[in-house]
VOPA-952323 format. One record per atom (N, C-alpha, C): residue in one letter; x, y negated, z. Coordinates in steps of 0.02 Angstrom, whole numbers, padded with zeros to 5 digits, always signed. Layout:
BEGIN
AXYZ
...
end
This chain:
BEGIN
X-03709-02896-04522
X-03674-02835-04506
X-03678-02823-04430
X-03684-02771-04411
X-03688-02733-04349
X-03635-02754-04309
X-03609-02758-04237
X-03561-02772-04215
X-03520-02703-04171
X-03471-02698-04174
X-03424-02622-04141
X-03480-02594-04088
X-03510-02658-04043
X-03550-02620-03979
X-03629-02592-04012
X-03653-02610-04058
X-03711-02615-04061
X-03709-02549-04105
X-03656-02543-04140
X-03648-02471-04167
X-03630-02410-04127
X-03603-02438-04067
X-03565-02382-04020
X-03644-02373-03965
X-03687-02403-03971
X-03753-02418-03918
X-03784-02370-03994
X-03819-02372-04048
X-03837-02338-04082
X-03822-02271-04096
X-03768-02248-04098
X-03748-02195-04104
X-03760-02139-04033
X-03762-02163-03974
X-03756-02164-03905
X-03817-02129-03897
X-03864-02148-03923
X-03957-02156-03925
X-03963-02096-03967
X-03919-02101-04022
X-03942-02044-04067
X-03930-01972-04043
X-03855-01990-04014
X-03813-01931-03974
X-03868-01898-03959
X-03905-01950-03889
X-03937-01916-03838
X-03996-01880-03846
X-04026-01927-03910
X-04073-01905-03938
X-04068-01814-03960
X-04008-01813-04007
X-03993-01730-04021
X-03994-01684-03964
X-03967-01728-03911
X-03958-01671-03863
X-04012-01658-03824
X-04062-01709-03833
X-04129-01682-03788
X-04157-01637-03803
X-04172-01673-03896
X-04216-01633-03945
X-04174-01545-03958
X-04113-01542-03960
X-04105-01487-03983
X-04044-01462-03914
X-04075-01419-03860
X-04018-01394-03817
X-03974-01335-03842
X-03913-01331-03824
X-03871-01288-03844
X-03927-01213-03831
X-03944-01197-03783
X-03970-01130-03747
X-04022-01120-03828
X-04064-01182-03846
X-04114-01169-03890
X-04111-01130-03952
X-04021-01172-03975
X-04009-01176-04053
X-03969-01089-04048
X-03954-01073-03979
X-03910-01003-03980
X-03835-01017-03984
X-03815-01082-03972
X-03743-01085-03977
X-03725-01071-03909
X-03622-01071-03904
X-03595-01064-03855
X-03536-01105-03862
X-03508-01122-03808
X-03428-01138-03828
X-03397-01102-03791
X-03344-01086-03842
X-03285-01035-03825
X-03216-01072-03811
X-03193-01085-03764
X-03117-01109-03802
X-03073-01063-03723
X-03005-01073-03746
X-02951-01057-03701
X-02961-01061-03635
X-03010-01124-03618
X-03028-01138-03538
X-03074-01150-03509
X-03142-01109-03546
X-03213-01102-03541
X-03236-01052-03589
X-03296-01026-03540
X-03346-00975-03595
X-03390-00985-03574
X-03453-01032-03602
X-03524-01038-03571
X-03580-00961-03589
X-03569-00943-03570
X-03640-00889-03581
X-03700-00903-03606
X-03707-00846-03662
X-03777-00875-03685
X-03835-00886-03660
X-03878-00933-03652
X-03940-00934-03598
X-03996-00899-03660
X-04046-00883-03657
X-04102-00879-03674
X-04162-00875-03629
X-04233-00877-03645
X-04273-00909-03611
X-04284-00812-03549
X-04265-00770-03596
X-04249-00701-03562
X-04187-00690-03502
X-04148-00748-03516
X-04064-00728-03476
X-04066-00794-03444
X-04088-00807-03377
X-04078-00873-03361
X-03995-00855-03324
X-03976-00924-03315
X-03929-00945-03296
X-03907-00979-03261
X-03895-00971-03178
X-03879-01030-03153
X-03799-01074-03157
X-03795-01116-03145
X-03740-01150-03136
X-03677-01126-03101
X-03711-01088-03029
X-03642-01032-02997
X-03615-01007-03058
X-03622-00972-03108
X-03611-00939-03155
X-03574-00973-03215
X-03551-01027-03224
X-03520-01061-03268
X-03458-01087-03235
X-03406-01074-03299
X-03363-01086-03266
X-03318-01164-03236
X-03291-01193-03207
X-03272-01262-03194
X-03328-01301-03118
X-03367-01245-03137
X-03411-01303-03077
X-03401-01260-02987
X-03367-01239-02970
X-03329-01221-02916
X-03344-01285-02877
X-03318-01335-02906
X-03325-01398-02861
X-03391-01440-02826
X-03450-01405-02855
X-03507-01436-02829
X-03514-01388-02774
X-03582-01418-02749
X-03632-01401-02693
X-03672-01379-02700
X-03680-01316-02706
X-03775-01309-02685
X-03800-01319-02620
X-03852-01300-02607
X-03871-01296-02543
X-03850-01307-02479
X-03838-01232-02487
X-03816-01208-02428
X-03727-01260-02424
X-03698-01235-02462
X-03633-01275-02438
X-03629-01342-02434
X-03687-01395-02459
X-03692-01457-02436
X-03718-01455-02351
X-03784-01385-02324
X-03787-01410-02243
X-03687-01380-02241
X-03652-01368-02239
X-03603-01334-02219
X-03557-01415-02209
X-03554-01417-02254
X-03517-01513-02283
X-03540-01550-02207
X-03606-01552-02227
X-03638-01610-02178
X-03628-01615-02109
X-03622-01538-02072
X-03614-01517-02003
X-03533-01530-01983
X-03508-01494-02047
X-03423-01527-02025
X-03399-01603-02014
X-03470-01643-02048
X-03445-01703-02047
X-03471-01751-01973
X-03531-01715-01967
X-03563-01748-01917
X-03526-01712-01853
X-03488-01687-01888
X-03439-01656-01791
X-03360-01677-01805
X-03348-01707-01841
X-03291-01734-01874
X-03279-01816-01832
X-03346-01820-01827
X-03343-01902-01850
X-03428-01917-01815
X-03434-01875-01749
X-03480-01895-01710
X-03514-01950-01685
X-03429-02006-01674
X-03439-02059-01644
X-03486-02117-01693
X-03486-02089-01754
X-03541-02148-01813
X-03577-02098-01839
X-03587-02047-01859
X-03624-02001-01882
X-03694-01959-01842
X-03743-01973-01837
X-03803-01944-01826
X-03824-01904-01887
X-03839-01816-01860
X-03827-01779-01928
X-03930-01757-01909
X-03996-01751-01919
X-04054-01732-01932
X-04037-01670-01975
X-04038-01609-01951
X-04047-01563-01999
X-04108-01536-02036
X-04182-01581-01982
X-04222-01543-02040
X-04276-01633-02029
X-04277-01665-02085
X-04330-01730-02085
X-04412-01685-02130
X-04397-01638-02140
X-04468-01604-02169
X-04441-01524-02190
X-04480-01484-02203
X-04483-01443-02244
X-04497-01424-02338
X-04470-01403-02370
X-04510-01382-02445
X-04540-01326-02437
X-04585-01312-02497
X-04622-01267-02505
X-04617-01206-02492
X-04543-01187-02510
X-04500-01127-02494
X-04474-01113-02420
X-04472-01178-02373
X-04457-01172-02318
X-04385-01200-02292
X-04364-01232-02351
X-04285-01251-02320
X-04307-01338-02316
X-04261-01324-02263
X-04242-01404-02215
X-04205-01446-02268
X-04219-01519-02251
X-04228-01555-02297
X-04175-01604-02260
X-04126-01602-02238
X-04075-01631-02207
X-04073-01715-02205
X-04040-01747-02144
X-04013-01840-02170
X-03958-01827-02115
X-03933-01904-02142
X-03864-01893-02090
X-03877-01988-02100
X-03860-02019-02048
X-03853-02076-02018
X-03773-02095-01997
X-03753-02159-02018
X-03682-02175-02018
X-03702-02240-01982
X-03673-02255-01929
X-03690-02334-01887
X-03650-02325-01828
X-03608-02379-01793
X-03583-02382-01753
X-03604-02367-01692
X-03663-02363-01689
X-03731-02323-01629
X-03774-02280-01658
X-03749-02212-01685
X-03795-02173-01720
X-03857-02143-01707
X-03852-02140-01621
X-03909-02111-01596
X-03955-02166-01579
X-03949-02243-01574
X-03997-02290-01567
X-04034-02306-01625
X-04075-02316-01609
X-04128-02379-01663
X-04106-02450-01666
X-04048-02474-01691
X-04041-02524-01676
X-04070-02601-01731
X-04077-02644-01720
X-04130-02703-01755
X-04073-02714-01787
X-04028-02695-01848
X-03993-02691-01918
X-03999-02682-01985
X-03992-02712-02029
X-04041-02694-02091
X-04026-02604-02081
X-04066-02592-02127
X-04051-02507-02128
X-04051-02509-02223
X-04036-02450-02242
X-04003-02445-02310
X-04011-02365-02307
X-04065-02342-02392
X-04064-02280-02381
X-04033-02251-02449
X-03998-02202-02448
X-03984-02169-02494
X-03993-02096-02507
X-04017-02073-02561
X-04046-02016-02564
X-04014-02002-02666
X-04006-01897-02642
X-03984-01894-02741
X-04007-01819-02738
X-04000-01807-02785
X-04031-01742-02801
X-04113-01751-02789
X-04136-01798-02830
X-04211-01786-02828
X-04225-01748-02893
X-04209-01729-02928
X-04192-01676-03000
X-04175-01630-02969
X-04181-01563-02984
X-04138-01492-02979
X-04063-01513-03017
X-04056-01511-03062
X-03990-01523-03114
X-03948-01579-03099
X-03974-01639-03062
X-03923-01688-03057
X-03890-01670-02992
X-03826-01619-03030
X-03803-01603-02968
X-03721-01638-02961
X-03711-01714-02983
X-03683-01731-02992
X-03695-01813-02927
X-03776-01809-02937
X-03779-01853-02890
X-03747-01837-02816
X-03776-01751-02792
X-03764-01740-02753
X-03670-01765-02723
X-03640-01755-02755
X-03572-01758-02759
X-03561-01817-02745
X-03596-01879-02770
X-03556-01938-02780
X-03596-01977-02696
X-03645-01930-02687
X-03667-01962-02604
X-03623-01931-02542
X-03590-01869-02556
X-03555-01839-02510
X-03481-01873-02534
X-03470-01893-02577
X-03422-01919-02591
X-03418-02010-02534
X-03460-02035-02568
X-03478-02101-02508
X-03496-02088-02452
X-03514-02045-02417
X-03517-02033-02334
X-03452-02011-02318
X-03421-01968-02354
X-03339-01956-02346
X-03302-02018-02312
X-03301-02069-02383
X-03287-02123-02390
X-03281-02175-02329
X-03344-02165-02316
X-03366-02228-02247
X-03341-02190-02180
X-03344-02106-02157
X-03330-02089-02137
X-03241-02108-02106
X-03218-02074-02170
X-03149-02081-02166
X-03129-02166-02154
X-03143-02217-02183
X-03130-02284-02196
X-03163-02322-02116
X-03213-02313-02087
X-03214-02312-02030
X-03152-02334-01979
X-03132-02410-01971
X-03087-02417-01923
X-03008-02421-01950
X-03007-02406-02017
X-02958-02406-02050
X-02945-02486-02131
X-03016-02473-02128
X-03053-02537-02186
X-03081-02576-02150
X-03078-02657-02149
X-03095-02679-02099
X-03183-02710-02132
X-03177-02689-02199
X-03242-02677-02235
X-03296-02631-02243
X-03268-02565-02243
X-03310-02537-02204
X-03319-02523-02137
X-03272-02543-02069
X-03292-02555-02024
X-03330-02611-02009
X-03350-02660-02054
X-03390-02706-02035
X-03478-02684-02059
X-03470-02662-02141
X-03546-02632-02156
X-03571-02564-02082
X-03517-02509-02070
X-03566-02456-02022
X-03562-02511-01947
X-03534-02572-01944
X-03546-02599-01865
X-03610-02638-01889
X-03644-02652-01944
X-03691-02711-01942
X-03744-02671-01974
X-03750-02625-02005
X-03791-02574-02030
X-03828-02518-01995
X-03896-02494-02010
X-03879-02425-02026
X-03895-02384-02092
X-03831-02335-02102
X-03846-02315-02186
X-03881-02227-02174
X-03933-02216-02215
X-03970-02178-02205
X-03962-02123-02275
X-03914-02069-02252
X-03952-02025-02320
X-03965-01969-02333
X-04006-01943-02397
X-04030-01896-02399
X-04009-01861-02447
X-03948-01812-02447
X-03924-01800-02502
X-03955-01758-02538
X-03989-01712-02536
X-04038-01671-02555
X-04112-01675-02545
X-04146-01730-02616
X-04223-01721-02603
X-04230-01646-02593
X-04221-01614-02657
X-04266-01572-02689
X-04207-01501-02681
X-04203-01468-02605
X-04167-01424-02589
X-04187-01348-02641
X-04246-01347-02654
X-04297-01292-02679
X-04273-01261-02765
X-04293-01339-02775
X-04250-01358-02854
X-04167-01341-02859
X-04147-01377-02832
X-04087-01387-02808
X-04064-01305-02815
X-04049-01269-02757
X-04042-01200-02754
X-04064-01163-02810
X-04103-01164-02849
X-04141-01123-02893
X-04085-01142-02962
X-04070-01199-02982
X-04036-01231-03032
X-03985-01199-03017
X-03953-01188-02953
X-03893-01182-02946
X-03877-01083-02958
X-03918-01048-02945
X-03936-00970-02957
X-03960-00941-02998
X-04011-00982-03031
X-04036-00961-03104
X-04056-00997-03158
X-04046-01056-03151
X-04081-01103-03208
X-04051-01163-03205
X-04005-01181-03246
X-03960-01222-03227
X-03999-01295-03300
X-04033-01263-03324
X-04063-01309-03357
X-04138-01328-03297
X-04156-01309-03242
X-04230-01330-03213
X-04202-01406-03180
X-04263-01439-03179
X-04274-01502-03170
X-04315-01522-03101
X-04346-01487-03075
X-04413-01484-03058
X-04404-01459-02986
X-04460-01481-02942
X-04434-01432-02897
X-04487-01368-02877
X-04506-01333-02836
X-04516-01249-02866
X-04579-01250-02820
X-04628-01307-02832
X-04700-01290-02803
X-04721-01288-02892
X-04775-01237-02890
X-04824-01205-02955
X-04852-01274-02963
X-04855-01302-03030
X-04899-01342-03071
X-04920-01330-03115
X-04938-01256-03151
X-04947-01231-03189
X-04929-01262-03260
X-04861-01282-03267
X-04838-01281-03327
X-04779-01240-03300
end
């Protein structure tokens, strides 16, 4: 006989399985209830994510450089903010921000990089990296744990690979993955 986990790990698989194989937008459903109305997508009506309701709380783009600048002037004294480490296809800056007790040196410390949103849609990563620079930010001098990782470190990140993707998911296609150079699919 199967054991509680190995059934709860099976079922899990299958879940995900339905939800790959068959997306809500595909089958024409919606959910309606008292404290949401998703809009119907079709491959005619795209949809970005601005447009649904509850997600107020993320970032696109633009309001992550907005995040980043408040933080790197917040919190100057560990924060080195790079607003542009490259360009995308489309032309938007590709941002990092540096947290180290000498932000503007090169100093001989391990270094540690973190980077999210390499997907258009995982716009959840984005959140949980601005969430940890918050973190170290704020905890800075107050944690004597994270005042010890930004004094012996430097942490490097990139919260937005894929700004192109990113923005596009967030305005019209909240199902795109990808980011918005032509590959002819």
């Amino acid at each position: 006989m199967e054991s509680k986990q190995q059934k709860i790990i099976l079922f899990s698989l299958i879940w995900l399985f339905f939800l790959s194989a068959f997306p809500a937008y595909k089958m024409n459903l919606s959910y309606d209830s008292a404290t949401a109305v998703v809009p119907q997508k079709t491959p005619n009506t795209p949809i970005g994510w601005h447009a649904l309701e509850g997600t107020e709380a993320y970032h696109d783009y633009y309001e992550t450089l907005e995040v980043l600048e408040e933080i790197a002037t917040t919190y100057s004294s560990i924060v080195y903010y790079n607003t542009s480490i490259g360009k995308t296809i489309e032309g938007r800056d590709i941002p990092a921000l540096k947290i180290s007790d000498n932000p503007e040196i090169d100093e001989s410390e391990p270094e540690v990089l973190f980077f999210s949103q390499i997907h258009a849609r995982e716009v959840i990563s984005l959140e949980n990296c601005l969430a940890l620079i918050t973190y170290l930010c704020e905890g800075y001098g107050n944690d004597p744990d994270v005042t010890y990782l930004i004094n012996n470190r430097e942490l490097w990140f990139i919260p937005i690979v894929n700004p192109d993707g990113a923005q596009y998911c967030a305005d019209y296609d909240y199902t795109w993955r990808k980011n918005r150079r032509e590959n002819g699919d």
